[in-house]
N, C-alpha and C positions, 0 to 999 in steps of 0.2 A: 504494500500500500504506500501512495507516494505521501510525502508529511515534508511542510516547510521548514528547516534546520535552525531558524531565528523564530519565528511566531504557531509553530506547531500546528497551523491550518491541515486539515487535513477535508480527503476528499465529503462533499454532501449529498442525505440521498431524500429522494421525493419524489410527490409524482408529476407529469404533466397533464395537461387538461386541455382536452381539443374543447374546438365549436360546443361537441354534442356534450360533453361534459362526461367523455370517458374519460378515466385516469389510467395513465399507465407510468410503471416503476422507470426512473430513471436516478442517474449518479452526474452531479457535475463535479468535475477533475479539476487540480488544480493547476496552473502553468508553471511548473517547474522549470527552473533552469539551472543546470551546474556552472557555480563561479567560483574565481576565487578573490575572496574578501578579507580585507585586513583586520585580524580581529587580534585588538590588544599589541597593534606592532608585527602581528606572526602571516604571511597571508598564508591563508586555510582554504580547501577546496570543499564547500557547502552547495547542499540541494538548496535551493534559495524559490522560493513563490516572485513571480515579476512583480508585485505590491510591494513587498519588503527590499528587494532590489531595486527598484525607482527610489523609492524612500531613503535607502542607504545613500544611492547617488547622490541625490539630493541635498544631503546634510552632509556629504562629503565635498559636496563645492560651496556648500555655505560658508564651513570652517577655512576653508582655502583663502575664501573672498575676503574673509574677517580679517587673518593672519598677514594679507598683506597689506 
C-alpha cells in the first residue's frame, strides 16, 4: 500500500455515484513520487505525496529569499 513518508496520507476508499444513483466501490490513490529531500542536513531518498513536495519547495525558497 502506497503511504506519504512526511504526512502518512494514505490511499481513500468510497463509492461513486452515477446519474441513477448507483454506487459502486472505488479507491482514490495517492500521487506519489520518489525524491530526494534534505532532511536535517542528510539528503534522504522519500516516497513523498506531490502536496507535501510542492509545500516543501515552497518553504525551501522562502528561507533562501529571506537568507539573502
Amino acid at each position: 500500500m502506497s503511504k506519504c513518508e512526511l504526512c502518512d496520507k494514505t490511499p481513500q476508499s468510497g463509492n461513486r455515484v452515477s446519474h441513477s444513483k448507483r454506487h459502486t466501490k472505488h479507491m482514490w490513490k495517492l500521487n506519489i513520487n520518489t525524491s530526494t529531500i534534505d532532511v536535517n542536513g542528510v539528503p534522504t531518498k522519500m516516497k513523498v505525496c506531490s502536496r507535501c513536495l510542492r509545500t516543501h519547495y515552497k518553504l525551501d525558497r522562502k528561507t533562501k529569499s529571506a537568507s539573502i
